[in-house]
Kinemage of the C-alpha trace (Angstrom):
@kinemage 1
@onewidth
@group {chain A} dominant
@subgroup {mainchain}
@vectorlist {calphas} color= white
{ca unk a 1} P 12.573 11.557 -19.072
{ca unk a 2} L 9.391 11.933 -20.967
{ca unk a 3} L 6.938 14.587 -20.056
{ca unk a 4} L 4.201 13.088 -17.833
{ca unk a 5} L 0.641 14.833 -18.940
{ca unk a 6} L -1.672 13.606 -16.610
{ca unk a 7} L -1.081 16.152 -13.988
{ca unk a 8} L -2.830 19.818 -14.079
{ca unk a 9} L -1.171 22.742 -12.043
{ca unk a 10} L -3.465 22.040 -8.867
{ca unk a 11} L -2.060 18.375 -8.749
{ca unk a 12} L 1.574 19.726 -9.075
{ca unk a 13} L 1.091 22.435 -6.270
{ca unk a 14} L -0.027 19.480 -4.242
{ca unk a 15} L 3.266 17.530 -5.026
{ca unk a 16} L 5.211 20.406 -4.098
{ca unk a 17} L 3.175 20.506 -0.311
{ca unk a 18} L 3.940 16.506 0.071
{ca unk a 19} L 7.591 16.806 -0.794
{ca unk a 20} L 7.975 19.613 1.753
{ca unk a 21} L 6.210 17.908 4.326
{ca unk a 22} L 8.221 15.093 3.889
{ca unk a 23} L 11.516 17.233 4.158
{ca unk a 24} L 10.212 18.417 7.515
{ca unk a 25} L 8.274 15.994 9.397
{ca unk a 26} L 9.428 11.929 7.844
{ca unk a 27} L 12.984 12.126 6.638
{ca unk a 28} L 14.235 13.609 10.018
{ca unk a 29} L 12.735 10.859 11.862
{ca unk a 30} L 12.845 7.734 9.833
{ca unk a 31} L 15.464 6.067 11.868
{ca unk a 32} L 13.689 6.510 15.287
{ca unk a 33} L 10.489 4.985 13.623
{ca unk a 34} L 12.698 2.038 12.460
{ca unk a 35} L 13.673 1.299 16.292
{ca unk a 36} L 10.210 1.614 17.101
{ca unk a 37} L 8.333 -0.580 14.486
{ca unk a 38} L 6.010 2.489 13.395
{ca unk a 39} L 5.472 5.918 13.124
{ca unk a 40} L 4.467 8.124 15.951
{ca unk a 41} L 1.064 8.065 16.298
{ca unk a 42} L 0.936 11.540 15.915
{ca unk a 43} L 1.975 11.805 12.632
{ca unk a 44} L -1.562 10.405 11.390
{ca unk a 45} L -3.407 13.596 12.827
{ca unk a 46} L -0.932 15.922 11.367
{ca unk a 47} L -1.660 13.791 7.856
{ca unk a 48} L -4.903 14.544 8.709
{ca unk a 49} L -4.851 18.181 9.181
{ca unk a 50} L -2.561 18.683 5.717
{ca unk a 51} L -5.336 17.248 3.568
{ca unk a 52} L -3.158 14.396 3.182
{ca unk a 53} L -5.759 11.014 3.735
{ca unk a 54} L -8.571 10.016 2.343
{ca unk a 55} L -8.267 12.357 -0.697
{ca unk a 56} L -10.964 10.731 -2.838
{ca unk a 57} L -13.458 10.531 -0.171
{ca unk a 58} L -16.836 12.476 -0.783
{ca unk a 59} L -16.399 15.568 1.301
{ca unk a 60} L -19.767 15.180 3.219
{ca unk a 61} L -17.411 12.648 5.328
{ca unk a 62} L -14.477 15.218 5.429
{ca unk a 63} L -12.733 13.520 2.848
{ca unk a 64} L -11.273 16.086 -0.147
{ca unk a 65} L -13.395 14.734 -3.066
{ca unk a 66} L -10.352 14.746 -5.453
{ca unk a 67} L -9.265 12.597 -8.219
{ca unk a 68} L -6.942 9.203 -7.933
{ca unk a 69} L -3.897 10.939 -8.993
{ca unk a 70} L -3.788 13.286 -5.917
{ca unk a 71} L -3.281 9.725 -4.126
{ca unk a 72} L -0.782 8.726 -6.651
{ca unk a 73} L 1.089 11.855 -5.819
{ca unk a 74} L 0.973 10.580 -2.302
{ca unk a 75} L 2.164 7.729 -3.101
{ca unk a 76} L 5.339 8.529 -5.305
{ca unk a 77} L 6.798 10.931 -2.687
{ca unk a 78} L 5.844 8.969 0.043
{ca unk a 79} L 6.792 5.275 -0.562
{ca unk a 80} L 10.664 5.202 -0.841
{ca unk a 81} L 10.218 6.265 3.345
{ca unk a 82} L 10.058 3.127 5.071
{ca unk a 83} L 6.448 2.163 3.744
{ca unk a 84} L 4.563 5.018 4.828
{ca unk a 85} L 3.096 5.706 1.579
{ca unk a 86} L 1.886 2.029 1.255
{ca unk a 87} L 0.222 2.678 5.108
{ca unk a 88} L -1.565 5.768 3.646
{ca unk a 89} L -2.321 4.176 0.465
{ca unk a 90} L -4.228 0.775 2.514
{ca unk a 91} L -5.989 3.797 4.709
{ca unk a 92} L -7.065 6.252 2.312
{ca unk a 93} L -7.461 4.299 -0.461
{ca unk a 94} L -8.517 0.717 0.624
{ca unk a 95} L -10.478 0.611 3.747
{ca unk a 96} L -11.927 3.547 3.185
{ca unk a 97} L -13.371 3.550 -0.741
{ca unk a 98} L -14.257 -0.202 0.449
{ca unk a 99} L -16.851 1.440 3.545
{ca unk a 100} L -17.665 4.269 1.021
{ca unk a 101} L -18.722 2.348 -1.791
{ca unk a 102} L -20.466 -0.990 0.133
{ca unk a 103} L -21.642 0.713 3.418
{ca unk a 104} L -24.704 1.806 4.679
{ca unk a 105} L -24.762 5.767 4.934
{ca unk a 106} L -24.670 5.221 9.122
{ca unk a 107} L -21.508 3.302 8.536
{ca unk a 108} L -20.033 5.850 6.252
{ca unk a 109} L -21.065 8.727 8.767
{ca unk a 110} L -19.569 6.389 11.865
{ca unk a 111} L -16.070 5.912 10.012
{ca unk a 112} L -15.342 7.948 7.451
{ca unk a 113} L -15.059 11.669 8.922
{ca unk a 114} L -12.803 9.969 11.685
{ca unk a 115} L -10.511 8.204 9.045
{ca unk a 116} L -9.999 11.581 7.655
{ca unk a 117} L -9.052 13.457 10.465
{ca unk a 118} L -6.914 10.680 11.660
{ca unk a 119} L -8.048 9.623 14.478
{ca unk a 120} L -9.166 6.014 13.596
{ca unk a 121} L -6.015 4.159 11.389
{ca unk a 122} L -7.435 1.594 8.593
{ca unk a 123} L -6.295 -1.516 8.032
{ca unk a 124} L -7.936 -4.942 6.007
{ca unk a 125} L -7.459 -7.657 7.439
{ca unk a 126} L -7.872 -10.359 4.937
{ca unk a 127} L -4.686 -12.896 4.823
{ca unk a 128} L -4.550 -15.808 7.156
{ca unk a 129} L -1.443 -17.837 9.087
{ca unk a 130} L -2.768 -20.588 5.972
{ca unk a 131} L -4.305 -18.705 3.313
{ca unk a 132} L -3.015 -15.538 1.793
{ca unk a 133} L -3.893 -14.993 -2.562
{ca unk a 134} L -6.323 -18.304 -2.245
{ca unk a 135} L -9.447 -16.627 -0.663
{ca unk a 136} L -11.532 -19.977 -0.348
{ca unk a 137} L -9.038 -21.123 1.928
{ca unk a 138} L -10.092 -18.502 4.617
{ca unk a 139} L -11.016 -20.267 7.769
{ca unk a 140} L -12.053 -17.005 9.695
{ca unk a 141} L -15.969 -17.341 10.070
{ca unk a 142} L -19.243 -14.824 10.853
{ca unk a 143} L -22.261 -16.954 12.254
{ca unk a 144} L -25.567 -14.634 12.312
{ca unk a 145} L -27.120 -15.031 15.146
{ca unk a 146} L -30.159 -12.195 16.068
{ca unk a 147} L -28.913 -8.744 15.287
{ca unk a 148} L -25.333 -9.722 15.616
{ca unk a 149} L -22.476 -11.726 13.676
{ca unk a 150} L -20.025 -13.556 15.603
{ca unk a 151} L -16.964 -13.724 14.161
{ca unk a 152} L -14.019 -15.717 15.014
{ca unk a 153} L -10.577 -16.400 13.444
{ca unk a 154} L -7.485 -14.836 12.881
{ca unk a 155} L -5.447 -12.805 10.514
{ca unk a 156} L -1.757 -12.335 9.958
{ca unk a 157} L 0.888 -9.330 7.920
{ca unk a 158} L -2.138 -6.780 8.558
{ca unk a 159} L -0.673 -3.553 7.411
{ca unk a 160} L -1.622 -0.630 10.376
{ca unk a 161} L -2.613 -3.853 12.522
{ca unk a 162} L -1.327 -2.366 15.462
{ca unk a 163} L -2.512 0.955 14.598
{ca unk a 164} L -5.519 0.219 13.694
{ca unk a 165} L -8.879 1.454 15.009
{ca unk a 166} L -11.193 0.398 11.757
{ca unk a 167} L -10.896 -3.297 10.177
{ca unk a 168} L -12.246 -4.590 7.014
{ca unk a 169} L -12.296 -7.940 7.960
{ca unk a 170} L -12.894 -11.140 5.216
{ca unk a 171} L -14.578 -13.901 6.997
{ca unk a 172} L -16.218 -16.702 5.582
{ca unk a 173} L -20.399 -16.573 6.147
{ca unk a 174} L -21.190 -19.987 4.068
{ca unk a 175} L -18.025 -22.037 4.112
{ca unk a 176} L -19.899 -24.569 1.783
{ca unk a 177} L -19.626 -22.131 -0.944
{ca unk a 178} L -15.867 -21.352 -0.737
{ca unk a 179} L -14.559 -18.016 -2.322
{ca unk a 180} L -18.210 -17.061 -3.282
{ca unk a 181} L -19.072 -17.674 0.604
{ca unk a 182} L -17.088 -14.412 1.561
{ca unk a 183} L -18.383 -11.431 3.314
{ca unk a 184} L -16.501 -8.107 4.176
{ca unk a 185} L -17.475 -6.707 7.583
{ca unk a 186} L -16.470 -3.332 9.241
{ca unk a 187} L -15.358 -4.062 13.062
{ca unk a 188} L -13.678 -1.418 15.037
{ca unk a 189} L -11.147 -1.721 18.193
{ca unk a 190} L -13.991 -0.808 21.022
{ca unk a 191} L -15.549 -4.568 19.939
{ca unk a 192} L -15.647 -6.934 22.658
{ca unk a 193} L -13.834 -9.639 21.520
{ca unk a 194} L -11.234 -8.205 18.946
{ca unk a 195} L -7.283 -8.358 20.081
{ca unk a 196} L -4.395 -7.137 18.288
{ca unk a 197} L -1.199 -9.249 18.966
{ca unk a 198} L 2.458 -7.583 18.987
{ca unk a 199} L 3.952 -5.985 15.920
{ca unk a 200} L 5.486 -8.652 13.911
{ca unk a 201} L 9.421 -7.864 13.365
{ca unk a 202} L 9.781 -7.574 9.810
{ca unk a 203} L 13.552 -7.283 7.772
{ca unk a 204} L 12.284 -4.314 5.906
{ca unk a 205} L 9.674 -1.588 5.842
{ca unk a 206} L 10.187 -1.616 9.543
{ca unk a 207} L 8.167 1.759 9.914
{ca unk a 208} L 5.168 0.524 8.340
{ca unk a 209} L 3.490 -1.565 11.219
{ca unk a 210} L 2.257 -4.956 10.891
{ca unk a 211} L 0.524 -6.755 13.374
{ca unk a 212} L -1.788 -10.469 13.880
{ca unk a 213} L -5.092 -9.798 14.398
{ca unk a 214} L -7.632 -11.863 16.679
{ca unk a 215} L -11.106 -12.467 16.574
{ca unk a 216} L -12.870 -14.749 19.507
{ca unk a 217} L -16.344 -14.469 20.016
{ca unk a 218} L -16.539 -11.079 18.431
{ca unk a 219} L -19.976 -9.529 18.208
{ca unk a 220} L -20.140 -7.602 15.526
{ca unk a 221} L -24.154 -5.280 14.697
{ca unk a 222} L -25.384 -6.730 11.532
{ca unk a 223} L -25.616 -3.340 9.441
{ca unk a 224} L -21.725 -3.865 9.966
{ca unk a 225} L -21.894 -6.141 6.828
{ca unk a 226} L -20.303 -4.392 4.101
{ca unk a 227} L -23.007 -4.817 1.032
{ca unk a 228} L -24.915 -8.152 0.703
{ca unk a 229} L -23.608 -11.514 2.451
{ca unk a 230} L -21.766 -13.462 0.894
{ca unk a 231} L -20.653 -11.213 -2.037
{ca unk a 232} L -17.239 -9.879 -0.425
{ca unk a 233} L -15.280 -11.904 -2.894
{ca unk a 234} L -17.015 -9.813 -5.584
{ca unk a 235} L -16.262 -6.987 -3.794
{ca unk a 236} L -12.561 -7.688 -3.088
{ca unk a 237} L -12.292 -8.545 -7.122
{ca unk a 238} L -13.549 -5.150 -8.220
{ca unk a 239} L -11.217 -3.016 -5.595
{ca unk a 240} L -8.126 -5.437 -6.072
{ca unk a 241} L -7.171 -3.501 -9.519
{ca unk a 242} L -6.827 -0.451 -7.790
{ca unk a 243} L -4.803 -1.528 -5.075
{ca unk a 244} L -2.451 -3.457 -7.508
{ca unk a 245} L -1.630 -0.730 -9.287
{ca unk a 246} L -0.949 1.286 -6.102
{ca unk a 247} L 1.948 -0.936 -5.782
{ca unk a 248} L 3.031 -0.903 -9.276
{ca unk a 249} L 2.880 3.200 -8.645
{ca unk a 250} L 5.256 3.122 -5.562
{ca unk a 251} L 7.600 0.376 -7.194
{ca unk a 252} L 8.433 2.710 -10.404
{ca unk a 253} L 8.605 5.958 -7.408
{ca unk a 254} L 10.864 3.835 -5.163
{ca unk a 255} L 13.546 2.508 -8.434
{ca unk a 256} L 13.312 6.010 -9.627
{ca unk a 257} L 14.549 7.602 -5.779
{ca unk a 258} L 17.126 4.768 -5.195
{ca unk a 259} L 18.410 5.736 -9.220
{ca unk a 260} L 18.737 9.068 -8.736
{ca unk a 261} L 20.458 9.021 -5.495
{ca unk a 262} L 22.767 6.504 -7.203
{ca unk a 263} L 23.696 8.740 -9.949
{ca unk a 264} L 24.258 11.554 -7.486
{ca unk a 265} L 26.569 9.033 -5.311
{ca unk a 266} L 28.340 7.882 -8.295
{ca unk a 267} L 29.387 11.181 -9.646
{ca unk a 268} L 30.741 11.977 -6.231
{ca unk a 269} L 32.703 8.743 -5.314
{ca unk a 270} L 36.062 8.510 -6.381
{ca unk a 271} L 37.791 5.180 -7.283
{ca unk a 272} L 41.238 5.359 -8.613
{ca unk a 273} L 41.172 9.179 -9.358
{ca unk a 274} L 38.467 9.390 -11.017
{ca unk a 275} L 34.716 9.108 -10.578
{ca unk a 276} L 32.736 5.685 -10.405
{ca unk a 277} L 30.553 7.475 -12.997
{ca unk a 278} L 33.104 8.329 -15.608
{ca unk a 279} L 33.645 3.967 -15.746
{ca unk a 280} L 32.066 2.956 -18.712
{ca unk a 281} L 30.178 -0.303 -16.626
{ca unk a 282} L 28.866 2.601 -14.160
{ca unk a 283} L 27.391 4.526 -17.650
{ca unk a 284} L 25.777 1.057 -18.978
{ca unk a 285} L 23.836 0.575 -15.670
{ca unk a 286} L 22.633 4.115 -15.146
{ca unk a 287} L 21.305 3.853 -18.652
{ca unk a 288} L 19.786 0.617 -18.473
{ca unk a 289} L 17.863 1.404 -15.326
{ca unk a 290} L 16.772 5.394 -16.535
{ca unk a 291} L 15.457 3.090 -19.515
{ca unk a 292} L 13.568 0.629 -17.608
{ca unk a 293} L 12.000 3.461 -15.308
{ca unk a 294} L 10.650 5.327 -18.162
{ca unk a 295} L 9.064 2.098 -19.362
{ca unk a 296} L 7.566 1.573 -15.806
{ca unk a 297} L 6.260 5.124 -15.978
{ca unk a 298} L 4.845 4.878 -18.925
{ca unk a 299} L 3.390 1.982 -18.359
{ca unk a 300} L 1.937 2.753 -15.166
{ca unk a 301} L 0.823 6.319 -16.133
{ca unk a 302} L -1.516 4.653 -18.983
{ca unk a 303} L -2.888 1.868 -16.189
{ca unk a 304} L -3.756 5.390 -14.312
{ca unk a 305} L -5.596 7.082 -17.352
{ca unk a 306} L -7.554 3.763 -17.812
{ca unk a 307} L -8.109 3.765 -13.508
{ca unk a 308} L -9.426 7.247 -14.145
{ca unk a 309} L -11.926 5.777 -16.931
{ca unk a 310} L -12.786 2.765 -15.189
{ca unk a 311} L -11.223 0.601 -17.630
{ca unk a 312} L -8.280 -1.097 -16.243
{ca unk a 313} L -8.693 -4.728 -16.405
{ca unk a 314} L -7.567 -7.753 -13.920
{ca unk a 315} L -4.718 -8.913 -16.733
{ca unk a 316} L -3.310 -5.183 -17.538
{ca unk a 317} L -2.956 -4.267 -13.497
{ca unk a 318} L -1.629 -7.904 -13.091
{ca unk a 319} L 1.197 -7.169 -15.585
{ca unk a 320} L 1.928 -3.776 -13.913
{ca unk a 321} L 1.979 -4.716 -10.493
{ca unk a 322} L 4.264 -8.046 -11.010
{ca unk a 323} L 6.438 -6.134 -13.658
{ca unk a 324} L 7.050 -2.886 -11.825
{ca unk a 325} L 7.767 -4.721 -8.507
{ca unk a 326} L 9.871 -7.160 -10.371
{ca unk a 327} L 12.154 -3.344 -11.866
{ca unk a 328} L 11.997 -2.232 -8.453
{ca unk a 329} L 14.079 -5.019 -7.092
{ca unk a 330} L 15.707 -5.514 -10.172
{ca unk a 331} L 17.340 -1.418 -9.752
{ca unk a 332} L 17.534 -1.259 -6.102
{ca unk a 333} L 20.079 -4.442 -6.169
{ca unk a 334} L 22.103 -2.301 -8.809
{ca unk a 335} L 21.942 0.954 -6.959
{ca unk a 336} L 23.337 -0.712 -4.156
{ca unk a 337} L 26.182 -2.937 -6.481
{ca unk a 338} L 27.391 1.075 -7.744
{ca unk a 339} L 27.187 1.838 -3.809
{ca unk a 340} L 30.228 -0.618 -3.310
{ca unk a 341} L 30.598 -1.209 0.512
{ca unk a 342} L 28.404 2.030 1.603
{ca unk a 343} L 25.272 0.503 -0.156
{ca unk a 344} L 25.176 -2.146 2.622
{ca unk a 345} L 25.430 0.078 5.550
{ca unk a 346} L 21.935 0.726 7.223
{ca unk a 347} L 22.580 4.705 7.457
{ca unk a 348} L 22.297 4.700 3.238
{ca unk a 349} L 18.877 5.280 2.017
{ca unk a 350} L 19.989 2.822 -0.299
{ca unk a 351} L 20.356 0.016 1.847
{ca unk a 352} L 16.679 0.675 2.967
{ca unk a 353} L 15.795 1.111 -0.589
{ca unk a 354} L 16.850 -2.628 -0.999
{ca unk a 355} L 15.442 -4.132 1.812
{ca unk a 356} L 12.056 -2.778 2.054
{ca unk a 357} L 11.639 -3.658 -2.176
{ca unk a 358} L 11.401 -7.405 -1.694
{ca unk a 359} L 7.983 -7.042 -0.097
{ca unk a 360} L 6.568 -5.480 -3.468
{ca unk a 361} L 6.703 -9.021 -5.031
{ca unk a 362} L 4.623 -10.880 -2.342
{ca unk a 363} L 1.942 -8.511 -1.150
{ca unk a 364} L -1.361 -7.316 -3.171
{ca unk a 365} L -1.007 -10.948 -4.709
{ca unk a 366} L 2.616 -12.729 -4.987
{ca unk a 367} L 3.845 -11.842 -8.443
{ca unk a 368} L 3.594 -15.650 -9.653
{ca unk a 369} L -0.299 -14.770 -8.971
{ca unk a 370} L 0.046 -12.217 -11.117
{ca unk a 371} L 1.411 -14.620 -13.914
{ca unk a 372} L -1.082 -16.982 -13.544
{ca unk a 373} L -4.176 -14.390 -14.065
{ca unk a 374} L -2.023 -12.717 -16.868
{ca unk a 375} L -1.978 -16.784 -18.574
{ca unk a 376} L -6.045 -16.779 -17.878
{ca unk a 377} L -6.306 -13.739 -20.703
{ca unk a 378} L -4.381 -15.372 -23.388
């Protein structure tokens, strides 16, 4: 593979901490958060005693006050484990840039130390039962009325739902306006009036927990509202590159981990005396999908210079995020084809590899989104 060059020694040592972690305290227990729909709650403190969330928070609210790539770090060693790194990624680097960047300083004094340490899970709770890319469509609604919006509606396929104990949630605040009648408001679990509904059973990614969301009569204090009324779609737009890419980051991590274990399988698996590697089929697909990675890698590792410069634009992230997650799918299906019958069997990191991959395509913007804005550059 090509030498990657956007890492210094501090981020590497910090790569080295994550992968060990991840030897101790996620691998051995995968399984066990499968049955349960989640990861033990736990687990978030201890996250937040390593350093490990909100990494590019300002550290007068506890955060670390590093770069993005320390959370791209996170993110390739953490995403092939059932979703975890995508539940990290919409805490650390979602909810909580959203409150740090369009909050008052109370707000970011309320939340954000608490976020770091763990002990309040983030979540944004944006998609609807009928609207999910097409943010006019949102039917959730915040009337002002005194020194309080009430907010009612639902949500649906909230990441950390369950979890959660802070909510970005989209709700419209002029409906006659549509998209441009959108405000982002920051609700937490002690408000009367906001329910959580069971975790929804999904076919992968089952440790990642998702959860509807309810919202009847909430009162919610009006220096809640994240920036100015009615500019949330505005807001969404200029965070929505970022958390693309996150997804195009953890697609390219998640092909490369189900490749390499595939390579390691294949040289060990024996069909008709010899090796499923040594067959010259088994060669062509290992070297078609090391290819594809490195384009993926590439690919994504420039979208994270121009992240880092604050130059990535809607059309470039679109194309990562829709192409990455499209080579993600693409290699896991392979990886399990060279597993033969094994690759189906649940035990085979493989088999999870393939099932929790389809989401990539539909969430952060369903990939024929991602075509469409792509068509709106040319």
């Amino acid at each position: 593979m090509i030498p990657r060059t956007l890492f210094q020694e501090e981020h590497e040592f910090f790569r080295d901490t994550v992968k060990k972690f991840a030897e101790k305290e996620i691998i051995p227990n995968l399984e066990a958060w499968d049955e349960a729909g989640g990861v033990d709650r736990k687990l978030w403190n201890t996250l937040g005693e390593m350093g490990f969330l909100c990494t590019n928070i300002n550290e007068n609210y506890k955060g670390a006050g590093c770069d993005r790539l320390f959370s791209m770090i996170l993110l390739e060693e953490l995403a092939p484990f059932g979703g975890l790194g995508v539940s990290i990624a919409m805490h650390s680097d979602i909810v909580a840039p959203y409150i740090q960047r369009y909050g008052s300083e109370s707000l970011k004094q309320k939340y954000l130390p608490k976020m770091a340490s763990g002990e309040f899970i983030g979540a944004l709770a944006m998609t609807e039962p009928g609207a999910g890319s097409d943010v006019k469509s949102i039917r959730t609604t915040a009337v002002k009325q005194g020194e309080h919006y009430i907010i009612n509606g639902s949500k649906t396929f909230i990441s950390n739902g369950y979890e959660s104990g802070v909510v970005i949630v989209v709700a419209k605040t002029d409906p006659t306006l549509g998209a441009k009648g959108v405000s982002l408001f920051v609700i937490d679990e002690s408000m009367q009036g906001f329910e959580k509904g069971s975790k929804l059973k999904k076919i992968g990614m089952k440790a990642q927990d998702t959860a509807e969301l309810f919202f009847n009569d909430m009162k919610v204090p009006v220096e809640n509202l994240l920036g100015e009324e009615n500019k949330g779609f505005f807001y969404l737009m200029e965070e929505l590159a970022w958390e693309r890419l996150q997804i195009a980051i953890s697609a390219v991590a998640c092909a490369k981990d189900a490749y390499e274990r595939t390579v390691e399988y294949t040289k060990e698996r024996k069909v008709f005396g010899q090796s499923v590697a040594s067959f010259q089929n088994t060669k062509f697909k290992l070297a078609e999908m090391k290819s594809e990675i490195q384009i993926g890698q590439v690919f994504v590792d420039r979208c994270m210079e121009l992240v880092l410069d604050n130059k990535l634009t809607a059309d470039t992230v679109s194309m990562a995020k829709y192409w990455c997650s499209d080579l993600q799918c693409k290699v896991v299906d392979e990886c399990v084809q060279l597993h033969g019958g094994y690759g189906y069997m649940q035990e085979y990191p493989v088999a999870r590899a393939w099932v929790d991959a389809r989401a990539q395509r539909i969430y952060g913007g369903t990939n024929e989104i991602m075509k469409e804005l792509i068509s709106r550059s040319i």
